[in-house]
PyMOL commands that place a pseudoatom at each C-alpha (Angstrom):
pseudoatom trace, name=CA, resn=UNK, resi=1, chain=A, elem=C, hetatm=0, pos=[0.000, 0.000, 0.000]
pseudoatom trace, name=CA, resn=UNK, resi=2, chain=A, elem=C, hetatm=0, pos=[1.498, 3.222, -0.711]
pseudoatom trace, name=CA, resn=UNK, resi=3, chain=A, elem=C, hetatm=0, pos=[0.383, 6.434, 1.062]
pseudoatom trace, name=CA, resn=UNK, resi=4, chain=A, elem=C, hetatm=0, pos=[-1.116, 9.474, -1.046]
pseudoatom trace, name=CA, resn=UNK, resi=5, chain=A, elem=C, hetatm=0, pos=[0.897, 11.617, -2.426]
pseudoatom trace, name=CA, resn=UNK, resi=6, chain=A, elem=C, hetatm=0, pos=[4.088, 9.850, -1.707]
pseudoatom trace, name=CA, resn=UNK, resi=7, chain=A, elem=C, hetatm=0, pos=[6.335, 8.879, -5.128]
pseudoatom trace, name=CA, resn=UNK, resi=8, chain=A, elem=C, hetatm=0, pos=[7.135, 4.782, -5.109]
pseudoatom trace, name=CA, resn=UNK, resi=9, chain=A, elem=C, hetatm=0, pos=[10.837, 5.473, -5.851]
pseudoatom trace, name=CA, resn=UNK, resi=10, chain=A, elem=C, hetatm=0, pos=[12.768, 2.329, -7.193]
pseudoatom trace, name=CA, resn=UNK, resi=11, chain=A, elem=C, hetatm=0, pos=[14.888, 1.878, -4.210]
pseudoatom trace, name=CA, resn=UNK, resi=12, chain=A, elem=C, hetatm=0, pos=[11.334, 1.214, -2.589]
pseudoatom trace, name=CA, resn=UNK, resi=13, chain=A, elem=C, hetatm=0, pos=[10.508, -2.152, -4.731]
pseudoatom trace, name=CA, resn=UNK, resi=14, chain=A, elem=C, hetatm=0, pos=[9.857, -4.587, -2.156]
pseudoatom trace, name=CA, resn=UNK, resi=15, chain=A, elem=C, hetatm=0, pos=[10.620, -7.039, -4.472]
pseudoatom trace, name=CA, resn=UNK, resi=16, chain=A, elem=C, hetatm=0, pos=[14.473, -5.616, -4.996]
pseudoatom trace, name=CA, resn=UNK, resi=17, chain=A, elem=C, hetatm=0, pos=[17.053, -8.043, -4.294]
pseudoatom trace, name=CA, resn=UNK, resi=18, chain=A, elem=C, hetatm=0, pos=[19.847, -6.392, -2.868]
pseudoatom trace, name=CA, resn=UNK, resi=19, chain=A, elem=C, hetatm=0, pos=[20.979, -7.903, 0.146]
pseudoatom trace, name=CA, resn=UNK, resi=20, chain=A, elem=C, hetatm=0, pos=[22.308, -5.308, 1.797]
pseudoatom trace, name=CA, resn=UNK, resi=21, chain=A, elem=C, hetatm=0, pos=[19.294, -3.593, 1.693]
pseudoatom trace, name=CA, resn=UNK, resi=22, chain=A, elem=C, hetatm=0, pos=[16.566, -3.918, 4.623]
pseudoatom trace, name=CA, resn=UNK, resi=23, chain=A, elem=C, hetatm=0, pos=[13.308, -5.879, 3.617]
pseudoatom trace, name=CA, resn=UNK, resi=24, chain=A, elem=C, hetatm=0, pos=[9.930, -4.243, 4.507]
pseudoatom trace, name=CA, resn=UNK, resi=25, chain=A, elem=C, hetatm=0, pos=[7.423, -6.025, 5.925]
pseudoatom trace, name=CA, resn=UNK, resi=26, chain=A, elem=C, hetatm=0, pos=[3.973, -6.064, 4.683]
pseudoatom trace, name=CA, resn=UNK, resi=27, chain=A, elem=C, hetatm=0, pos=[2.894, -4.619, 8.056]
pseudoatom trace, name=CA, resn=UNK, resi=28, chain=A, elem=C, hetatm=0, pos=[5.832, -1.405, 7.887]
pseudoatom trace, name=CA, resn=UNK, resi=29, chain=A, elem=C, hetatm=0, pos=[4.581, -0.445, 4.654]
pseudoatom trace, name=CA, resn=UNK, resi=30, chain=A, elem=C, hetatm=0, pos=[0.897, -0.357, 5.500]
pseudoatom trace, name=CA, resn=UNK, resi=31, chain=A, elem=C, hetatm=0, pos=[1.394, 1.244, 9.173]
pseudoatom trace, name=CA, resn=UNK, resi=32, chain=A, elem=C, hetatm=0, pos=[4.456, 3.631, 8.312]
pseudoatom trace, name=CA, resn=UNK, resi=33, chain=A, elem=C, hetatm=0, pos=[5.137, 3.909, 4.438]
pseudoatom trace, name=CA, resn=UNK, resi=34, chain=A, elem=C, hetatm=0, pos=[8.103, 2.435, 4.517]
pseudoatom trace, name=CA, resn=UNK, resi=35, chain=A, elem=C, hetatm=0, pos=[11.329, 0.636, 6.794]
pseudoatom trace, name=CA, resn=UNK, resi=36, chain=A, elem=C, hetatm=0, pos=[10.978, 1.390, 10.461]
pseudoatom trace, name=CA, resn=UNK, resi=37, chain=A, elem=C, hetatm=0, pos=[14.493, 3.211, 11.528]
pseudoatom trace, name=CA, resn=UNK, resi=38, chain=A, elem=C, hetatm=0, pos=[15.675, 2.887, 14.765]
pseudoatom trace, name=CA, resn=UNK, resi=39, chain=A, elem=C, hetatm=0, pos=[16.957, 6.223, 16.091]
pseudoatom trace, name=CA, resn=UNK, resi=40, chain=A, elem=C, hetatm=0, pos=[18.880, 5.525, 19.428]
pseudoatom trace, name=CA, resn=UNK, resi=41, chain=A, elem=C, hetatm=0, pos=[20.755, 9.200, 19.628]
pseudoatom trace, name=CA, resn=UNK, resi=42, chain=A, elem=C, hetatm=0, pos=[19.052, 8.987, 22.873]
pseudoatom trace, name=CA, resn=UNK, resi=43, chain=A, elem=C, hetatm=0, pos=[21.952, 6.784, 24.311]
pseudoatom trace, name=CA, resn=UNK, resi=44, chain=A, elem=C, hetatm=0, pos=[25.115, 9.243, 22.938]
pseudoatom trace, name=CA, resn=UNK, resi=45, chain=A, elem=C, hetatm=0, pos=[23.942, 11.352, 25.499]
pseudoatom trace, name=CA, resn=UNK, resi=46, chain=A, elem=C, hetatm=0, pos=[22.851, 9.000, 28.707]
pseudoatom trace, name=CA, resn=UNK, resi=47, chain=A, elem=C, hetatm=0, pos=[26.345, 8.558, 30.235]
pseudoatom trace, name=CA, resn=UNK, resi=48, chain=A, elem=C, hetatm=0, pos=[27.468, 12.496, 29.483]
pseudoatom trace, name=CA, resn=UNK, resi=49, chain=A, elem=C, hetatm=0, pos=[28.503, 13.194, 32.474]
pseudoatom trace, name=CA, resn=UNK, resi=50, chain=A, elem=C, hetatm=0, pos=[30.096, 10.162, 33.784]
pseudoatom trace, name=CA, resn=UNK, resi=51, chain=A, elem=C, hetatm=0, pos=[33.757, 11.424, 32.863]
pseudoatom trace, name=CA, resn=UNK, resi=52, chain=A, elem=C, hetatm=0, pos=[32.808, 14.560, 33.822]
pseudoatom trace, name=CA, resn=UNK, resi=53, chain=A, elem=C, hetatm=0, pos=[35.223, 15.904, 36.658]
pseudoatom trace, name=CA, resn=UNK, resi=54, chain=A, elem=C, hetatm=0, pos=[34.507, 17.137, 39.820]
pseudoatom trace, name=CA, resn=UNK, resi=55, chain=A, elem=C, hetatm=0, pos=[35.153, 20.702, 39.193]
pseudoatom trace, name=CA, resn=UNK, resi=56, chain=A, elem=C, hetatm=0, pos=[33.581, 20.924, 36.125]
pseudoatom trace, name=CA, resn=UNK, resi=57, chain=A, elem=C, hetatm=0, pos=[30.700, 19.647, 37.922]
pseudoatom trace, name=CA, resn=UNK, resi=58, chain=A, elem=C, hetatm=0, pos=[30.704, 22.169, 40.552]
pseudoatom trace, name=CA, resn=UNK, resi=59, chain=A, elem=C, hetatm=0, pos=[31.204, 25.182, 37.853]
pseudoatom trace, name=CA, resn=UNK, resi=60, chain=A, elem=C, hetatm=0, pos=[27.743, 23.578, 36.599]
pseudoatom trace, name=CA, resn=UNK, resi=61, chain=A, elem=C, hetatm=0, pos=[25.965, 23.491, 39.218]
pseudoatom trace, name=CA, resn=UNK, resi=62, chain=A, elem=C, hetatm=0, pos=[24.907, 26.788, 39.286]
pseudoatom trace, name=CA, resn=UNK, resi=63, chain=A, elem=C, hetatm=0, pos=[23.486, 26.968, 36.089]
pseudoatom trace, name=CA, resn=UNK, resi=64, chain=A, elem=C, hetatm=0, pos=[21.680, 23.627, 36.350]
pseudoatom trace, name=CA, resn=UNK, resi=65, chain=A, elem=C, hetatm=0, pos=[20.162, 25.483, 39.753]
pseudoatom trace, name=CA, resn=UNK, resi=66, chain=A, elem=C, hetatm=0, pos=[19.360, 28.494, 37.781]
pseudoatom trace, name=CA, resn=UNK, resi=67, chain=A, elem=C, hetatm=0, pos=[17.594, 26.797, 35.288]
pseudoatom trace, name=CA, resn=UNK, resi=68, chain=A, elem=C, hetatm=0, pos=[15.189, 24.879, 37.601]
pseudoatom trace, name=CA, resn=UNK, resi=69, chain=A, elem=C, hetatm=0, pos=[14.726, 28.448, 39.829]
pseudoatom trace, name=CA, resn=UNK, resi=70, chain=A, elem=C, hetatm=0, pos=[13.481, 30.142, 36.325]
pseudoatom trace, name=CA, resn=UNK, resi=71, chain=A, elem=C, hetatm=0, pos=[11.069, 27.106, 35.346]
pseudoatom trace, name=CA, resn=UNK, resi=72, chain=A, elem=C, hetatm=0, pos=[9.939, 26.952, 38.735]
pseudoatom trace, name=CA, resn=UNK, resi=73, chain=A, elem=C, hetatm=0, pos=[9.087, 29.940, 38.504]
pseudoatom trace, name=CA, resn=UNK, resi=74, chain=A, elem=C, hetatm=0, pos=[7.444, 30.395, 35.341]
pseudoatom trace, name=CA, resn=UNK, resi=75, chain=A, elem=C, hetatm=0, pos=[5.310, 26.877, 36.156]
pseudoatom trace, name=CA, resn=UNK, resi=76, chain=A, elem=C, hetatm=0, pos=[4.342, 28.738, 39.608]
pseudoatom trace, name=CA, resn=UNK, resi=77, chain=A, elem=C, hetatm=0, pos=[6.051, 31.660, 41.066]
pseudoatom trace, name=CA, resn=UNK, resi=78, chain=A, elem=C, hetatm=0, pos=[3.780, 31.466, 44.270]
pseudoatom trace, name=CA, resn=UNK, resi=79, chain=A, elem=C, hetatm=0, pos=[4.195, 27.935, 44.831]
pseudoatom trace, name=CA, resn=UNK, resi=80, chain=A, elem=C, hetatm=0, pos=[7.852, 28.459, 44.545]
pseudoatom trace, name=CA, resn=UNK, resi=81, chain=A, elem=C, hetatm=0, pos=[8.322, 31.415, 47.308]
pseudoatom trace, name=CA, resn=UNK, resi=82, chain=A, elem=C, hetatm=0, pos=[6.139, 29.084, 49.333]
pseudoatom trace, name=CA, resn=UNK, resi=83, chain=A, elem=C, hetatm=0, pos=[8.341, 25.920, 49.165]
pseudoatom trace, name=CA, resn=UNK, resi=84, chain=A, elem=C, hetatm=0, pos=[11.590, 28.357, 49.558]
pseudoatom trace, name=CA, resn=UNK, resi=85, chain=A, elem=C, hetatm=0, pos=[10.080, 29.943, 52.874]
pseudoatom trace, name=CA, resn=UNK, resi=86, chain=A, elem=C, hetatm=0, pos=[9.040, 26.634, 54.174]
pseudoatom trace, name=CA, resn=UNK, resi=87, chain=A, elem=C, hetatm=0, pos=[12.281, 25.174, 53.446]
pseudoatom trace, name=CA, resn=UNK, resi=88, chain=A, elem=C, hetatm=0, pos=[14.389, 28.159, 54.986]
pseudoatom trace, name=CA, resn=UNK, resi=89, chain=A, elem=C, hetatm=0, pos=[12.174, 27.850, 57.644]
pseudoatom trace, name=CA, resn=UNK, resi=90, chain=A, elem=C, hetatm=0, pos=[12.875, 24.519, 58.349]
pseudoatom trace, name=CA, resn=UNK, resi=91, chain=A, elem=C, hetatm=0, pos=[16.181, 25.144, 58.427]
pseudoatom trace, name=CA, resn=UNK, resi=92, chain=A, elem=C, hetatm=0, pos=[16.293, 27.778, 60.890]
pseudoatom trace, name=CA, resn=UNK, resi=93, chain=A, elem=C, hetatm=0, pos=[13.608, 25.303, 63.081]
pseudoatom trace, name=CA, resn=UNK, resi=94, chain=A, elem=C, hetatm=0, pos=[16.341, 22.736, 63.546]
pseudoatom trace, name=CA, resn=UNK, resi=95, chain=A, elem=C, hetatm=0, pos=[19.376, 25.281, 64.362]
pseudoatom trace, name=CA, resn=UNK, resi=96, chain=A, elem=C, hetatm=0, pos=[17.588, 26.545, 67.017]
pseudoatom trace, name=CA, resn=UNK, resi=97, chain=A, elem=C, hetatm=0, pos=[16.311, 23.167, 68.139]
pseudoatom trace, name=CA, resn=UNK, resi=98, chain=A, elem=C, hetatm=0, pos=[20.104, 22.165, 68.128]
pseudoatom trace, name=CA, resn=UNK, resi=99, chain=A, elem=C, hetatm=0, pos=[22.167, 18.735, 67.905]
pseudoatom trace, name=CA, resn=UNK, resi=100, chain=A, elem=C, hetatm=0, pos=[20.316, 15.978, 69.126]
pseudoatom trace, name=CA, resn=UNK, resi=101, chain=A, elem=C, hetatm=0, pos=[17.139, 17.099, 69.261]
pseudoatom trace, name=CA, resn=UNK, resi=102, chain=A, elem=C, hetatm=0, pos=[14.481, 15.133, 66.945]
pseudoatom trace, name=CA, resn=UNK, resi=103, chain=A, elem=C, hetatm=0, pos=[14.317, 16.885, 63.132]
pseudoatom trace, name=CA, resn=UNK, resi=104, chain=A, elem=C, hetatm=0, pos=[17.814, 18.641, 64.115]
pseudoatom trace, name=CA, resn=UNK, resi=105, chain=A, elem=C, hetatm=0, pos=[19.367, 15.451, 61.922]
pseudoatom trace, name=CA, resn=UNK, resi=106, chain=A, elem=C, hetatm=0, pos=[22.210, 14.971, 64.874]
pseudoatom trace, name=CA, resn=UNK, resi=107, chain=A, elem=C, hetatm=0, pos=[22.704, 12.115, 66.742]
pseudoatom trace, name=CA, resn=UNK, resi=108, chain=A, elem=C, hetatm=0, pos=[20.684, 12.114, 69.328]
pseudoatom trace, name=CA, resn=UNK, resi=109, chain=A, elem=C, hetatm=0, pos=[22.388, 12.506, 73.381]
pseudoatom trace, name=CA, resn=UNK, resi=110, chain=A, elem=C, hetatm=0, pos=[22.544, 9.767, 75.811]
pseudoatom trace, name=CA, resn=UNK, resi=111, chain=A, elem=C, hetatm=0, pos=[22.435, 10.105, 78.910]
for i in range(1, 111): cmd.bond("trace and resi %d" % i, "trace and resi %d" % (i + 1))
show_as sticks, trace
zoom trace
């Protein structure tokens, strides 16, 4: 079956012999005009950063925290001051509460 408006080219012929070529199934040609081709430029990029070095990483990091900060903020600028107050104030909650004490993250005292 060949889809309107699209040329059967001679490098097409399902009945072409060259064995180097890839065969098309019945099934490829009906659902997608053609060979399916595999793009996997997906996994170039997966490992990118595993040689990355340490400092390079840290001269990164801001920008990566940037970035998140600005689409944070254009998803929901409220809901982002609100998650940044809570969090600073959670912060300040367990300095004052001190080592030890429960939600301080210190070990807690014996005795």
């Amino acid at each position: 079956m060949r889809w309107p408006g699209r040329k059967q080219s001679p490098k097409d012929d399902p009945t072409d012999e060259d064995p180097g070529r890839q065969r098309v199934s019945a099934s490829e040609e009906e659902l997608f005009g053609g060979p399916l081709r595999y793009d996997t430029g997906w996994s170039r990029h997966e490992y990118a950063f595993e040689g990355q070095t340490l400092g390079a990483t840290l001269r990164a990091f801001p920008g990566m925290v940037a970035g998140t900060l600005r689409l944070a903020a254009r998803a929901d600028r409220r809901a982002l001051w609100t998650v940044g107050a809570a969090e600073v104030g959670q912060g300040v909650a367990a300095a004052v509460a001190g080592p030890g004490q429960p939600g301080a993250g210190g070990a807690p005292r014996h005795g």
